[in-house]
C-alpha positions in Angstrom: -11.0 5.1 -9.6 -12.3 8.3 -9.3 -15.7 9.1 -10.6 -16.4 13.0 -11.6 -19.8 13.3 -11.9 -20.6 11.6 -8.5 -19.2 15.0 -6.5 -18.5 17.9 -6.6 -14.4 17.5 -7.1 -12.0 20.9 -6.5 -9.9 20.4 -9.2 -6.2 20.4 -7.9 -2.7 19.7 -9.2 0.4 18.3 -7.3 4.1 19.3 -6.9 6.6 17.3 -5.6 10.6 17.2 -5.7 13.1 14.5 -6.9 16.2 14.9 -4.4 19.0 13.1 -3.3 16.7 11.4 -0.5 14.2 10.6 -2.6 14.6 9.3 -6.2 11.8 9.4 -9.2 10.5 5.7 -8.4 10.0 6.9 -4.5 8.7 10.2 -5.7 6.4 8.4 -8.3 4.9 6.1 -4.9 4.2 9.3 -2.7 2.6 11.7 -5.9 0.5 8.4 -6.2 -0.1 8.1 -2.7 -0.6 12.1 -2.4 -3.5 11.8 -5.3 -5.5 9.5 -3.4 -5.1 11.8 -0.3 -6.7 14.4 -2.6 -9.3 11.9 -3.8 -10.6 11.2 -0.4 -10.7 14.9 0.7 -12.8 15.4 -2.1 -10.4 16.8 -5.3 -9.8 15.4 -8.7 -6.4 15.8 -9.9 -5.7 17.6 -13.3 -1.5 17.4 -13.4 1.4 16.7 -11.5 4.8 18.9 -11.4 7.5 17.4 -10.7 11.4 18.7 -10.1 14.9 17.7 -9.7 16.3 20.4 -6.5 19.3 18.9 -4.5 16.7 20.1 -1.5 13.4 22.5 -2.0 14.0 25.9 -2.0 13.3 27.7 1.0 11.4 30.2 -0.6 8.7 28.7 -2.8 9.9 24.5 -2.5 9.9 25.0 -6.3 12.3 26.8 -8.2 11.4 30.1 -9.7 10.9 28.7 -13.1 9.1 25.8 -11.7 6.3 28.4 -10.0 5.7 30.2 -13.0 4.9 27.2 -15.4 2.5 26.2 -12.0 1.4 29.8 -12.1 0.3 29.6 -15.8 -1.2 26.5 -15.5 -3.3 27.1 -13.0 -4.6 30.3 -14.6 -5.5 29.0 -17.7 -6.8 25.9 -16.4 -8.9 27.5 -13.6 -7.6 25.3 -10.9 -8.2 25.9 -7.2 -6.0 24.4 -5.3 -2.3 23.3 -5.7 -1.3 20.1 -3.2 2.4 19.7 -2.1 4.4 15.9 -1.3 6.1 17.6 1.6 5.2 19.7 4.9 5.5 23.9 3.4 6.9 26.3 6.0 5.4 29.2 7.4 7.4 31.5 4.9 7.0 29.4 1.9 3.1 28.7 2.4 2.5 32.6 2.5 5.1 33.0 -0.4 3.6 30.2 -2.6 0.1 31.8 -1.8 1.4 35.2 -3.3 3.0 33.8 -6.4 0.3 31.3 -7.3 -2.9 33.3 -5.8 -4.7 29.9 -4.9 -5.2 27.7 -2.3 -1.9 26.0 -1.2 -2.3 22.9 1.0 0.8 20.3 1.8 0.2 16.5 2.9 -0.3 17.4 6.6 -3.1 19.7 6.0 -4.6 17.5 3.8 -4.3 14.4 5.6 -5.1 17.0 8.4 -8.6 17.6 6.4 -9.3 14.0 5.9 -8.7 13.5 9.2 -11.5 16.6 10.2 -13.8 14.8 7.2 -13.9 11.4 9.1 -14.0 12.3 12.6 -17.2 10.4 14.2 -17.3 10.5 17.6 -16.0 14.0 20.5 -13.3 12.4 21.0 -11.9 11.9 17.4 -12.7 15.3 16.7 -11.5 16.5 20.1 -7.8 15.1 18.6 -8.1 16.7 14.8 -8.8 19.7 16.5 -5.8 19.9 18.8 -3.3 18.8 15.7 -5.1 21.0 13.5 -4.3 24.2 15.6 -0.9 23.1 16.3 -0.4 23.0 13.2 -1.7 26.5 12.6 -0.5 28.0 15.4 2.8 28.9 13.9 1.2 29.8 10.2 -0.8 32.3 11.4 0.4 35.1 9.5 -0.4 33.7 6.5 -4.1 34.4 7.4 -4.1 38.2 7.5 -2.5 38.5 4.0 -5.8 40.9 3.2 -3.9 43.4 5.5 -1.1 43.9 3.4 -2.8 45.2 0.2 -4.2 48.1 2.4 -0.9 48.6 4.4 -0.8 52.1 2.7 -3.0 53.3 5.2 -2.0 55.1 8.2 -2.3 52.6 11.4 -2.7 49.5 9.5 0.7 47.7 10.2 -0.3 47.8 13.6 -3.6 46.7 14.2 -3.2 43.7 11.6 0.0 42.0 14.2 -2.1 43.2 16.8 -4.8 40.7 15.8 -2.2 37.8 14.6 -0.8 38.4 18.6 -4.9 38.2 20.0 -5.2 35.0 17.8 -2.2 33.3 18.7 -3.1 34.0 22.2 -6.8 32.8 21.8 -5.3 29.4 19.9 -2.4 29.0 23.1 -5.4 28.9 25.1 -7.8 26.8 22.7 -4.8 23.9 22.5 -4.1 23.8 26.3 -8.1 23.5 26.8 -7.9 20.5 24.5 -4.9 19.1 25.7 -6.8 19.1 29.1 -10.2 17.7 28.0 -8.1 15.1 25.6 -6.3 13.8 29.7 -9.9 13.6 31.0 -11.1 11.3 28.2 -7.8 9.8 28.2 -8.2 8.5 31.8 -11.5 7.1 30.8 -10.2 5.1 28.2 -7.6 3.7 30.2 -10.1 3.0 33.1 -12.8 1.2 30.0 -9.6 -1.1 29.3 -8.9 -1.8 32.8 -12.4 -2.9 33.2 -12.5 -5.1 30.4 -10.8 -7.7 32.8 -8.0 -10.4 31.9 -9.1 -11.4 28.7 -6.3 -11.6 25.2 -6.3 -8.3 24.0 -5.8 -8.6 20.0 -5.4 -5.4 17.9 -5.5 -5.0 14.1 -2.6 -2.7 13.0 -1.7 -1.6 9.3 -0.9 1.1 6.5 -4.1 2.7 5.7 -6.7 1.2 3.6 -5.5 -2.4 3.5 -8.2 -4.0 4.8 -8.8 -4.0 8.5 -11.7 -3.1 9.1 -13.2 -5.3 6.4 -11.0 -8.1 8.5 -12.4 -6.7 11.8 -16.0 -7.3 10.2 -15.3 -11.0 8.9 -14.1 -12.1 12.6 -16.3 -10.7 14.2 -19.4 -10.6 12.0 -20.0 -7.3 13.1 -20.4 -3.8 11.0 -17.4 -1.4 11.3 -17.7 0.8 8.6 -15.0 0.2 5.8 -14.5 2.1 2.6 -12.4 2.2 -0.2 -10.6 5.4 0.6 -7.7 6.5 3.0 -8.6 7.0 6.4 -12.0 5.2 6.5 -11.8 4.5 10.3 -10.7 6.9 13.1 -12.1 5.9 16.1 -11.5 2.8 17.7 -13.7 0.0 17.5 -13.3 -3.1 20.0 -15.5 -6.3 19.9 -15.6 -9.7 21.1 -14.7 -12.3 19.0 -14.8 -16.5 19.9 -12.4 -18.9 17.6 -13.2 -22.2 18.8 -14.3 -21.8 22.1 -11.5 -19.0 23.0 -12.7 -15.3 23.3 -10.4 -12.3 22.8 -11.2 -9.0 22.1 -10.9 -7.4 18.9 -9.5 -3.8 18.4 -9.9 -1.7 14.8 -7.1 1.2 15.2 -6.7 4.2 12.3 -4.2 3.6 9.8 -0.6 4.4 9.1 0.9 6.2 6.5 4.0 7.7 5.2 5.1 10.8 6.2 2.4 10.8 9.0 2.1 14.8 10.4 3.8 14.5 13.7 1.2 16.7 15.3 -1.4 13.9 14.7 1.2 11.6 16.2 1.2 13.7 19.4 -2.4 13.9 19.2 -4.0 10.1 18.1 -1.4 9.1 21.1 -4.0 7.3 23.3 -5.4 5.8 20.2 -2.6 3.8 19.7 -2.5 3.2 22.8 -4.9 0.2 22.0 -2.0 -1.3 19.9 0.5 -0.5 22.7 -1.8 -2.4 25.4 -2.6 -5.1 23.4 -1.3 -8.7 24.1 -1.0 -9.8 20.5 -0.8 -7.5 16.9 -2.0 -8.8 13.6 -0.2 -6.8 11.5 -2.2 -6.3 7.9 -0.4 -6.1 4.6 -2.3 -4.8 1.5 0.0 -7.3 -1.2 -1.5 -6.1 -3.8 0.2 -2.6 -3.3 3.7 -2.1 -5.4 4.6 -0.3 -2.1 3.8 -2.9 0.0 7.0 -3.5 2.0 7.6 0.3 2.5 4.1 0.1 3.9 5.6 -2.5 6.6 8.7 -0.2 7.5 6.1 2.2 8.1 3.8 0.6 10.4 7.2 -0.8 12.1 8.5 2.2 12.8 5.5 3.9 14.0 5.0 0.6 16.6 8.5 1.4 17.4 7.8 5.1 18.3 5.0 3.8 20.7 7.2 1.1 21.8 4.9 -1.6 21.0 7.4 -3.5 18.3 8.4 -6.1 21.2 4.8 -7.7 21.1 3.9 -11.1 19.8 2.6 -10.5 16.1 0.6 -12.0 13.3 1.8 -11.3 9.6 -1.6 -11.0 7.3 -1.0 -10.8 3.6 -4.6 -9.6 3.0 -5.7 -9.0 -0.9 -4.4 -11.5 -2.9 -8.0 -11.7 -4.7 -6.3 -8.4 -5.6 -2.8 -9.3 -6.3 -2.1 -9.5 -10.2 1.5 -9.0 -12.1 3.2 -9.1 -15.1 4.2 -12.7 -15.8 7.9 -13.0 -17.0 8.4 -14.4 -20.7 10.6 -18.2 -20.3 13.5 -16.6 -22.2 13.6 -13.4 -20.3 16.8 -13.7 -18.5 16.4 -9.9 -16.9 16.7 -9.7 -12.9 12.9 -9.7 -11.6 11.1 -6.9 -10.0 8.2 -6.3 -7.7 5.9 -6.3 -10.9 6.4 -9.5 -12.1 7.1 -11.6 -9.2 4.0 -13.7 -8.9 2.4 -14.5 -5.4 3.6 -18.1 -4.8 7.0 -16.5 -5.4 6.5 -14.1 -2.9 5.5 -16.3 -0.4 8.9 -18.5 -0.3 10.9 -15.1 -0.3 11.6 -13.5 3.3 8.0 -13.7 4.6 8.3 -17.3 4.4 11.4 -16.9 7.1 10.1 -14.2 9.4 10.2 -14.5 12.8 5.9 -13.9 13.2 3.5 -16.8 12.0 2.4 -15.4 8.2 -0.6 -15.7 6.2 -1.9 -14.9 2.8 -5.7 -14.3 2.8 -8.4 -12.3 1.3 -10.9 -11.0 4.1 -13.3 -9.9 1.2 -13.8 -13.6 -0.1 -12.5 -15.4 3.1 -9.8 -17.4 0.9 -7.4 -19.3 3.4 -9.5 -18.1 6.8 -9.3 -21.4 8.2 -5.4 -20.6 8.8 -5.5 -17.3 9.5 -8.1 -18.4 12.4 -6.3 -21.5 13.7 -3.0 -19.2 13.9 -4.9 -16.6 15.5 -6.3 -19.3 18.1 -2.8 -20.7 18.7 -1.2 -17.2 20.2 -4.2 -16.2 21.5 -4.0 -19.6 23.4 -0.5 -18.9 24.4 -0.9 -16.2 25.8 -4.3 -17.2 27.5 -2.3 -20.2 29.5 0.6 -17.9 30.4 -1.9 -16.1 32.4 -4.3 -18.7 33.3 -2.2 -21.6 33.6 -4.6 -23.6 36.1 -7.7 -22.2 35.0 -10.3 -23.5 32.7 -13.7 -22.8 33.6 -13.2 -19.7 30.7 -13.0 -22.4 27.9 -16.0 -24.2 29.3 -18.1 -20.9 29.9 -17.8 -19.9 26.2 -18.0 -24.0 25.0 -21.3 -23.6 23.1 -20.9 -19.6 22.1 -22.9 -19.6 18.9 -19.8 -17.7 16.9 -22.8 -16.2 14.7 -23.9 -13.9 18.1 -19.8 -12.6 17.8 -19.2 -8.9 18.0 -21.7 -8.1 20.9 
């Protein structure tokens, strides 16, 4: 996956905790999860530490013992940066940073990074910059560590919290400046979406790299950049797409993920408002990902938290060019697991009853696009005559729309 000589890869290692929430299978999901974070910021990862704690210790998340071997390695292995599963407080970040004496970072500064990495347009980066200070706001101390080597001095204590009180002051003022200039574009947005008159509204939702904006591109033969990596699109992309002879417009939103960093939430709000405006979700699945279904809880309860889980949705099973598993011998009599079901068993298991029309499809090679569109078509109809139910002139306006001039 990852290939060294093509960058300049930090090398990193990652720690994360078996507890009574979250069990070695789970854990083994998020360190995997966690090292393609650290991929697509731009590390290569060397090791991964891993603990039983009933819960992480407040001081250092590891135990003592735990620190030192990470101490050690590090040292004699001349690595960088050490990568945590879970969101470090104040006190343990600037504790950690002490015993380890290198870089600490946690998922929400990393996906915090990614985040500052892939940010195109002023108005993505306006919102990485708001969650990024709010984020630091309260781990500011951590920053003047330098004082406290030279806090023999006479005068020193005092000068150094002066400075962390000038900062916190001069970041107070930086996030409500944001938070200001973030309602100004917000009430542009909302006035672009107004504007773009009655017609279906269709947005693409899903877990992080699983394929929409190669889907996005396939519809509407148009180029949205998608890449192989978490976190390839950030800003929202909308375009006009014709199945048939009915138009809709398309909308590309940024991905989900586990353990999302509540101050990118807060921030990437009016983003997802696209999915909470929309008339109709298509809600992408990456099968060929072990985690697949914990992806789906995901995505749920994020639409949930923006109160968009009410709308009328599409299931996509996208990847099954992907999809592979281990077939079961004819005499193995074990119970079977998500690694050897195949994908025709999959498809008579709950997806086959759910209560949203479902589709297995690749949107690389376009296997099984003909249903995807004709489902598409039939809610996007739906919805069309419950809004226009005496008007046609629409359908006959867009009769002859080349669907090769899509995406304009």
């Amino acid at each position: 996956m990852l290939d060294k000589k093509e960058h300049n890869y930090e090398k990193a290692v990652l720690v994360g905790l078996v507890t009574k929430d979250q069990d070695e299978e789970k854990l083994k999901e998020y360190m995997d999860e966690l090292e393609f974070l650290a991929y697509t910021a731009g590390a290569t990862v060397e090791k991964r530490f891993t603990q039983k704690m009933s819960q992480p210790d407040s001081k250092t998340f590891v135990g003592s013992g735990k620190a030192q071997e990470i101490r050690d390695y590090v040292k004699e292995y001349e690595i960088g940066t050490v990568i945590f599963d879970d969101e470090l407080s104040p006190s343990q970040l600037k504790n950690l940073e002490r015993e380890l004496e290198v870089k600490i970072l946690d998922r929400t500064n990393l996906i915090l990074d990614i985040f500052a990495q892939r940010a195109q347009t002023s108005y993505a980066r306006t919102q990485v910059e708001l969650a990024q200070y709010e984020y630091l706001l309260p781990r500011l101390t951590r920053m003047w560590t330098h004082l406290e080597r030279q806090r023999g001095g006479i005068g020193m204590r005092g000068p150094g919290e002066t400075e962390i009180e000038t900062d916190r002051r001069i970041i107070r003022d930086r996030i409500s400046l944001l938070k200001d200039k973030l309602k100004t574009i917000d009430k542009q947005m909302a006035t672009q979406r107004n504007n773009r008159g009655k017609m279906v509204r269709v947005s693409l939702v899903g877990y992080t790299n699983v394929g929409k904006s190669t889907l996005m591109n396939a519809l509407s033969k148009s180029e949205v950049f998608a890449e192989n990596k978490l976190f390839a699109t950030l800003d929202t992309t909308v375009r006009k797409v014709v199945i048939g002879n009915l138009p809709f417009l398309l909308t590309d939103t940024v991905g989900f993920i586990r353990k999302l960093p509540t101050q990118l939430v807060e921030s990437f709000k009016s983003t997802l408002d696209e999915a909470r405006e929309a008339d109709l979700l298509i809600h992408v699945v990456d099968i060929s990902h072990e985690s697949f279904e914990d992806h789906i809880d995901s995505v749920n309860q994020i639409l949930q938290e923006i109160d968009a889980h009410r709308k009328p949705m599409i299931m996509v099973f996208n990847k099954i060019d992907d999809f592979s598993y281990e077939k079961k011998e004819d005499d193995d009599l074990t119970p079977s697991t998500r690694k050897n079901i195949s994908l025709e068993e999959w498809t008579k298991t709950w997806m086959a009853k759910s209560k949203y029309p479902t589709v297995f499809i690749s949107a690389l090679t376009k296997e099984n696009f003909p249903e995807m569109k004709k489902m598409i078509y039939d809610e996007v109809m739906k919805i069309h005559i419950s809004r226009f139910p005496y008007n046609d002139f629409l359908f006959e306006y867009f009769d002859n729309d080349d669907e090769e001039n899509n995406g304009s």
